[in-house]
C-alpha positions as a Markdown table, in Angstrom:
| # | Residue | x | y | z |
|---|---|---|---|---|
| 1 | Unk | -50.7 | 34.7 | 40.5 |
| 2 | Unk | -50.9 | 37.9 | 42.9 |
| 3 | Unk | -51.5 | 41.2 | 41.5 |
| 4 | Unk | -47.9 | 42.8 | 42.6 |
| 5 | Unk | -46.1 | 40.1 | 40.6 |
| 6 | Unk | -48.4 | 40.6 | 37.4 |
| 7 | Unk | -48.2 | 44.1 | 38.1 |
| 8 | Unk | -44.2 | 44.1 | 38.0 |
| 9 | Unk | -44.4 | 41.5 | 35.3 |
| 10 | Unk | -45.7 | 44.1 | 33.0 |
| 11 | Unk | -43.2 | 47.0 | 33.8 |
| 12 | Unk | -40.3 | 44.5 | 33.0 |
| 13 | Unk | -41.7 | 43.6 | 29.7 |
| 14 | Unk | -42.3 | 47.2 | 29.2 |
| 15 | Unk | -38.5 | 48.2 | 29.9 |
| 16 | Unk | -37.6 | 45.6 | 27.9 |
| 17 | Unk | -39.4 | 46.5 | 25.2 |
| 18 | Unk | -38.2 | 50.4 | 25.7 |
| 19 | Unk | -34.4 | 49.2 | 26.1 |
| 20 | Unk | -34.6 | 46.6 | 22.8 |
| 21 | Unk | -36.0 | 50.0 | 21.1 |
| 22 | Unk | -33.2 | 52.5 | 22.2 |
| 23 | Unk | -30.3 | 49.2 | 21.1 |
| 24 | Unk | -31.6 | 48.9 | 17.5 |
| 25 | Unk | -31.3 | 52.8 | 17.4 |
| 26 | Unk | -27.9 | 52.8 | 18.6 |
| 27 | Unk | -27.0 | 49.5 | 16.2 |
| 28 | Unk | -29.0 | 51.8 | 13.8 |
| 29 | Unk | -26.3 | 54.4 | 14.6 |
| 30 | Unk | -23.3 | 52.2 | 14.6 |
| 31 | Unk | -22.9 | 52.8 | 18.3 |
| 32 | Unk | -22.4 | 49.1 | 18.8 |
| 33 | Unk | -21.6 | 49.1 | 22.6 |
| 34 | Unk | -24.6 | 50.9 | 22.9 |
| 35 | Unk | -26.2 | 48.6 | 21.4 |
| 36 | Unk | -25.0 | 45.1 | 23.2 |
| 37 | Unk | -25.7 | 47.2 | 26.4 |
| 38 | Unk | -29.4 | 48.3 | 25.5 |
| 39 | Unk | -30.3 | 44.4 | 24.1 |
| 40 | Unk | -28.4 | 43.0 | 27.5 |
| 41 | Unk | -30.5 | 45.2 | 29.9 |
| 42 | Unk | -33.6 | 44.5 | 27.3 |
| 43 | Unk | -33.0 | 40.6 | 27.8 |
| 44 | Unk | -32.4 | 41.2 | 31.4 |
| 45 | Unk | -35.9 | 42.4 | 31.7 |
| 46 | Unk | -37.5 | 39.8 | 29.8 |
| 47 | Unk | -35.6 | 37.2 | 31.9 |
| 48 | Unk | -36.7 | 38.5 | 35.5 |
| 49 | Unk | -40.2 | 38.8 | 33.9 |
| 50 | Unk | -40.3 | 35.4 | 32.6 |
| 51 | Unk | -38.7 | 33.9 | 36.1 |
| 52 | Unk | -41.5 | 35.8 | 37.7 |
| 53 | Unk | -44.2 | 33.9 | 35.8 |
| 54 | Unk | -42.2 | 30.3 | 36.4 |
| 55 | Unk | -40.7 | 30.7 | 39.5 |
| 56 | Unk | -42.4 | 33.4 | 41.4 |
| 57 | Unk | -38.9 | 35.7 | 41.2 |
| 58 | Unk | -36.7 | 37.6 | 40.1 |
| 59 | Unk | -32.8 | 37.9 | 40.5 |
| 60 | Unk | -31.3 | 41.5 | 40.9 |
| 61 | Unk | -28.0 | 42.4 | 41.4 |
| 62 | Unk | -25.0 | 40.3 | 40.1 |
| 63 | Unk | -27.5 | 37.5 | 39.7 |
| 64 | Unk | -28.2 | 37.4 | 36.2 |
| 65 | Unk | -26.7 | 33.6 | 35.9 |
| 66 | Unk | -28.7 | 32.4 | 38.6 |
| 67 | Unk | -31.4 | 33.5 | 36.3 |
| 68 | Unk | -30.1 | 31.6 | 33.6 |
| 69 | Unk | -29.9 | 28.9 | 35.5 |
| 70 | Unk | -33.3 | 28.8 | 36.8 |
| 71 | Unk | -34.9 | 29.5 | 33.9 |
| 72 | Unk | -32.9 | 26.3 | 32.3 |
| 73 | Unk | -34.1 | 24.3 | 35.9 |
| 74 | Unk | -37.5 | 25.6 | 34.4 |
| 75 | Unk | -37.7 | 24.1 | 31.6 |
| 76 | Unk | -36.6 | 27.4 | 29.7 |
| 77 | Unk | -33.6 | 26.2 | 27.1 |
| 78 | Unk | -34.2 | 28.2 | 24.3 |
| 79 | Unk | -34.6 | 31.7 | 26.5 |
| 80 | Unk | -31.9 | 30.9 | 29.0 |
| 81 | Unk | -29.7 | 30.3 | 26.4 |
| 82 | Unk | -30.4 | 33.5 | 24.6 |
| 83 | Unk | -30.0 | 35.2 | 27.9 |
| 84 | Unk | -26.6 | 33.7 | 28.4 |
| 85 | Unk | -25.5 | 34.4 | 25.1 |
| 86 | Unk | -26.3 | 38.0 | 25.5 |
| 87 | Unk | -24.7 | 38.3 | 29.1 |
| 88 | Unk | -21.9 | 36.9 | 27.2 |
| 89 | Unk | -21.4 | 40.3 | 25.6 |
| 90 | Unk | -22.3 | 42.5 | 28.0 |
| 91 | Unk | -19.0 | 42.7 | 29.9 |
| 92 | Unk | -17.2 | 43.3 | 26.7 |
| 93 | Unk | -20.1 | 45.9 | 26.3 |
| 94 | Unk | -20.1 | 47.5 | 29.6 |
| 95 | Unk | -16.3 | 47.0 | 31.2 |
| 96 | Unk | -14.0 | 46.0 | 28.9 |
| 97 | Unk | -11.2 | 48.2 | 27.0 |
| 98 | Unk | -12.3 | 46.3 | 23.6 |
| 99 | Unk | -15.2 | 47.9 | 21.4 |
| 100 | Unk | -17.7 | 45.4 | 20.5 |
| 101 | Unk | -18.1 | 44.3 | 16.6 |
| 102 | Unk | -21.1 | 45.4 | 14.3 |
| 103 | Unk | -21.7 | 41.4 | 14.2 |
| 104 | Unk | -22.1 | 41.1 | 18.3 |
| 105 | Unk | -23.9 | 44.3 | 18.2 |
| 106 | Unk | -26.6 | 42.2 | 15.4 |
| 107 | Unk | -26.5 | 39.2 | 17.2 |
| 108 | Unk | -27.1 | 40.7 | 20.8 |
| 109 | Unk | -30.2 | 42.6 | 19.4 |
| 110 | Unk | -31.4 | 39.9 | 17.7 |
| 111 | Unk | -31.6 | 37.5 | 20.8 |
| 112 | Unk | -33.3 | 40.2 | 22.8 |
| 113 | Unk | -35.6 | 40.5 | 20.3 |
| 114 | Unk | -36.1 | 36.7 | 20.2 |
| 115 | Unk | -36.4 | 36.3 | 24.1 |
| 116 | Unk | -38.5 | 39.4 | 24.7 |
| 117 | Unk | -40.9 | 38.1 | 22.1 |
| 118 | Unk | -41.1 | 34.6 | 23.7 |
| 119 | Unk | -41.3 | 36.1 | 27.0 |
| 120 | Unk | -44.3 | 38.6 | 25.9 |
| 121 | Unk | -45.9 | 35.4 | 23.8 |
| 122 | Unk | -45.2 | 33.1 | 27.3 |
| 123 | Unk | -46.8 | 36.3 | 29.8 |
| 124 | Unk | -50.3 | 36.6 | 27.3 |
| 125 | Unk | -50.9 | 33.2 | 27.4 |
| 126 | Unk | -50.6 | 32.8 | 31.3 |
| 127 | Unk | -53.1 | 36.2 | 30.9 |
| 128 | Unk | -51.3 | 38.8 | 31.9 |
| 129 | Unk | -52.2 | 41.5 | 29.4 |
| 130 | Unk | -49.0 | 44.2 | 29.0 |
């Protein structure tokens, strides 16, 4: 693996980690929109880091499904599932004229917490050190 994509591997895994921090302060808070956002842009990060370690890169933009999808191509159920579960949310999060629930807010941080820890688990044993 080059040194730029273990290199950018790490600062996604590190913004996820930092955005999964600031949504279990804002579920914390009862700011639950806060918090689906902050766990969707946490699981974002862990995706495009663990499609950089499978398939050598990341989607940006509007492209978060491709992601799912490729990560699914990749033999990646469990982690493009919670990633599509989570994007799920997000536009109710982000867009939407609806508040989200206390139970979406749980759920969305609990899958970014799930996929981030997979990704993190996945990244170490492929030796990238974060």
């Amino acid at each position: 693996m080059q040194a730029e994509t273990v290199a950018l591997i790490v600062v996604k895994l590190a913004k996820a980690k930092e955005f999964l921090l600031m949504a279990q302060l804002a579920l914390d808070g009862e700011l639950f929109d806060a918090a689906v956002s902050n766990a969707a842009t946490a699981a974002i990060n862990a995706g495009d880091a663990l499609c950089l370690l499978s398939v050598g890169q990341h989607f940006s933009g509007g492209q978060h499904e491709r992601a799912v999808s490729e990560l699914r191509q990749a033999g990646y159920r469990q982690e493009s599932e919670q990633l599509s579960r989570i994007l799920g949310v997000k536009t109710k999060a982000q867009y939407s004229g609806r508040r989200c629930t206390r139970q979406e807010a749980d759920d969305a941080v609990k899958r970014a917490e799930r996929l981030s820890e997979s990704v993190t688990q996945k990244a170490e044993a492929a030796g990238v050190k974060s």
